[in-house]
VOTOR-694233 format. One line per 4 residues: number of its first residue (from 1); for each residue x, y, z of C-alpha. Coordinates in steps of 0.5 Angstrom, whole numbers, plus 500, padded with zeros to 3 digits. Example, Ala and Ser with C-alpha at 12.3 -4.5 7.8 and 13.67 -1.06 7.14 Angstrom:
# residues 2
1) 525 491 516  527 498 514 $
//
This chain:
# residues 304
1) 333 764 101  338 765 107  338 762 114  333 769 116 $
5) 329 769 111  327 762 112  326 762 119  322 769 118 $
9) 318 765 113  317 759 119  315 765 123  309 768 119 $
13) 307 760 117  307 758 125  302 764 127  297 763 121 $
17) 297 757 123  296 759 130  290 764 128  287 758 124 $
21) 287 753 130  284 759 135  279 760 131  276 754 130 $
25) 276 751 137  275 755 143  280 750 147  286 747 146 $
29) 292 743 149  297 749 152  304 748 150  308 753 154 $
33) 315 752 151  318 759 152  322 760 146  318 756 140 $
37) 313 759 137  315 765 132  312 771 133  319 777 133 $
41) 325 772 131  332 776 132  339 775 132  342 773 138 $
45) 351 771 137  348 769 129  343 764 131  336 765 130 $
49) 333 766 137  324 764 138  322 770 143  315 768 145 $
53) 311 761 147  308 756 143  301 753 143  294 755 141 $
57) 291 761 144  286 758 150  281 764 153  286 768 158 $
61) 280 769 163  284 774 167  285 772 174  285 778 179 $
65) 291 775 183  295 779 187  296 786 186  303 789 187 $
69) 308 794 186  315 792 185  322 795 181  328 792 178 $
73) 333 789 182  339 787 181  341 781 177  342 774 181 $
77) 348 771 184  350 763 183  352 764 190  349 769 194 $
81) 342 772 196  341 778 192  336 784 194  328 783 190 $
85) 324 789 189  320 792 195  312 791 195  307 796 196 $
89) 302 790 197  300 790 204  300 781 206  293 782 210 $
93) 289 784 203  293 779 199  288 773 196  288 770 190 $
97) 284 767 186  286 760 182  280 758 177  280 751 173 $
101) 284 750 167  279 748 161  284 748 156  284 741 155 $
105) 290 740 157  293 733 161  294 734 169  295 732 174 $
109) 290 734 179  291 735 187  285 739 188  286 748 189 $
113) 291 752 194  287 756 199  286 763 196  290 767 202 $
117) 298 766 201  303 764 206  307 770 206  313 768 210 $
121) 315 763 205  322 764 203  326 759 199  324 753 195 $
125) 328 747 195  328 742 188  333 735 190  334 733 183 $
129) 338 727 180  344 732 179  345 735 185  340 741 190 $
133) 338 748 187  335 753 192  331 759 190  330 765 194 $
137) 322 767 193  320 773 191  314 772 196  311 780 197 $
141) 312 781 190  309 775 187  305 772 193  299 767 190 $
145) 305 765 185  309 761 191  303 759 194  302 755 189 $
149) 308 752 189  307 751 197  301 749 195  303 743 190 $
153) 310 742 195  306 739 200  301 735 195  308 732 192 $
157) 306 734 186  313 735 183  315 728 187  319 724 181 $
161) 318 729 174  323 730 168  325 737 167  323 737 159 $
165) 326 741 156  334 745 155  334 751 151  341 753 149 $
169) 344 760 146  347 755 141  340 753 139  335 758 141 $
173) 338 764 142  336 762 149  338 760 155  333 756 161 $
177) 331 749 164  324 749 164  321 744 168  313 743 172 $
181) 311 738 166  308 732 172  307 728 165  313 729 161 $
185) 318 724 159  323 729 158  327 724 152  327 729 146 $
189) 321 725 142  314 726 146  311 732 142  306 732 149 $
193) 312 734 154  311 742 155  303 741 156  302 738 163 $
197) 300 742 168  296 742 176  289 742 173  288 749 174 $
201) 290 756 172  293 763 176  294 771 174  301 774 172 $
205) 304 777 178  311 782 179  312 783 171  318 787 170 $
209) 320 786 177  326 782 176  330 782 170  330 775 166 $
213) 338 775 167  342 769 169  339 766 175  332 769 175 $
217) 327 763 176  320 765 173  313 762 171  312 759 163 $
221) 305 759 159  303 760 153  306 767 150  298 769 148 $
225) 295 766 154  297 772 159  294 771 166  295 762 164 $
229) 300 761 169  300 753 172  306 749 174  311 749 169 $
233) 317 754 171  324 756 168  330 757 171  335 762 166 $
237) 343 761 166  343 767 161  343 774 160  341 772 153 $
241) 333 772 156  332 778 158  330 780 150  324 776 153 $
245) 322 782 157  323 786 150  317 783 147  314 784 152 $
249) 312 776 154  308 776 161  312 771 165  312 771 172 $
253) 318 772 175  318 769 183  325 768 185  333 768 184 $
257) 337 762 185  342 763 191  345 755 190  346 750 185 $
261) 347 755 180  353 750 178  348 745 178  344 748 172 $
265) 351 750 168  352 743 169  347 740 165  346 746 160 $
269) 354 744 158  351 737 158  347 739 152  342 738 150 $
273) 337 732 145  335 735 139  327 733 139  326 727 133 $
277) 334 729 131  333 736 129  334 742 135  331 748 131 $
281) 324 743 131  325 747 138  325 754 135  320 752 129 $
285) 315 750 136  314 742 133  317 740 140  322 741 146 $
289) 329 739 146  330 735 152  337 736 156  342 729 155 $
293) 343 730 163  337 727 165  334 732 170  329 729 175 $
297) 326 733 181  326 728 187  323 733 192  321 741 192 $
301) 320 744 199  318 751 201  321 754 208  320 760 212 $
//
């Protein structure tokens, strides 16, 4: 059996297994580990790449968040602000609706952000341990996304949190730093990392609005879950990602890195810790590959 036939093989066993679970419980603990989870495996550079996002399905409850327009923009800069889509959505009819998460999952609860969203929000500052990453937002297109991120700033919630998991094009075909998680240890052998969230859920916004290539930061959920978004999000440093949107794969996207872009390859070349000591245990959807730099988000802030 060759590398594809087996990995094709893991792919069909995992969502039998999937379907099996969503039939017999009605909630499950989310994982949002984007790229574990076969549901299409192709191949990107002769490694077996995961396109879609693990966990068992949960009912979606489709929020009515914030309706918007948006076109492509260009692909973002490690230096340089870059032009986000326009909005059609006008800021005084904005409100979005945040519901409570009954999946099961572990949170970390700080009560709910405010229906109407703060539409002057225009970066997002995370002071990590291995240097500072600003995000410009993509507020118009994607308002109730950033004001849950004000939201949560504020309560401190991402004060002291591991970023668990470094996919690699080496080893998933992908290349993103997920973090959000406010319980994972972030070690390479917590089956739970991946799993936390803020205790309550919020619809997808701005799909197809940026292009997921190197510098775009977007929102992780369970690839069957649509309009489950919490508080994990990722940042890419490929263009190998943008074959998630080929997928199909609803996952927020809500700004571009403008500074700290050498911040992320830095940690991206540090490599990553094989979860229990084999990195396609990530594509299979048994756990998350922890990046060996251990990322720590000190302090998030949202500026106007």
């Amino acid at each position: 059996m060759t590398d594809v036939d087996r990995q094709t093989q893991l792919a069909r066993e995992h969502r039998e297994r999937q379907e099996q679970r969503a039939n017999n419980t009605g909630t499950s603990k989310r994982n949002t580990v984007i790229g574990a989870g076969v549901g299409v495996v192709v191949v990107v550079g002769g490694v077996i790449a995961a396109t879609t996002l693990m966990g068992g399905k949960s009912d979606p409850k489709p929020s009515a968040a914030a309706s918007t327009s948006a076109a492509p923009s260009a692909s973002a800069s490690a230096s340089a602000p870059v032009a986000l889509p326009s909005s059609t959505a006008k800021p005084a009819a904005v409100t979005c609706q945040y519901r409570k998460d009954d999946s099961g999952s572990p949170a970390k609860k700080v009560g709910m952000p405010p229906s109407k969203p703060d539409m002057k929000a225009k970066t997002m500052t995370l002071d990590t341990s291995q240097g500072q990453i600003v995000i410009q937002l993509a507020t118009a297109q994607a308002p109730c996304t950033v004001n849950s991120f004000e939201f949560l700033a504020k309560k401190n919630y991402f004060d002291n949190t591991r970023c668990h998991r470094l996919a690699t094009p080496e080893t998933t075909g992908l290349g993103m730093l997920q973090c959000g998680d406010p319980l994972a240890k972030g070690d390479g052998k917590s089956k739970e990392d991946g799993t936390g969230g803020p205790g309550y859920l919020f619809g997808d916004e701005n799909l197809n609005g940026i292009p997921y290539t190197r510098g775009t930061v977007a929102m992780a959920q369970g690839g069957e879950d649509a309009n489950s978004n919490g508080s994990q999000f990722w940042i890419s440093f490929s263009d190998e990602n943008t074959q998630l949107a080929a997928q199909g794969e609803p996952y927020t996207p809500f700004g571009v890195v403008v500074k700290g872009m050498d911040v992320v390859d830095k940690i991206a070349k540090g490599g990553i810790i094989p979860f229990n000591g084999d990195p396609l245990n990530d594509v299979r959807g048994e756990g998350s590959n922890a990046p060996k730099l251990p990322v720590i988000i000190k302090n998030v802030t949202v500026s106007h």
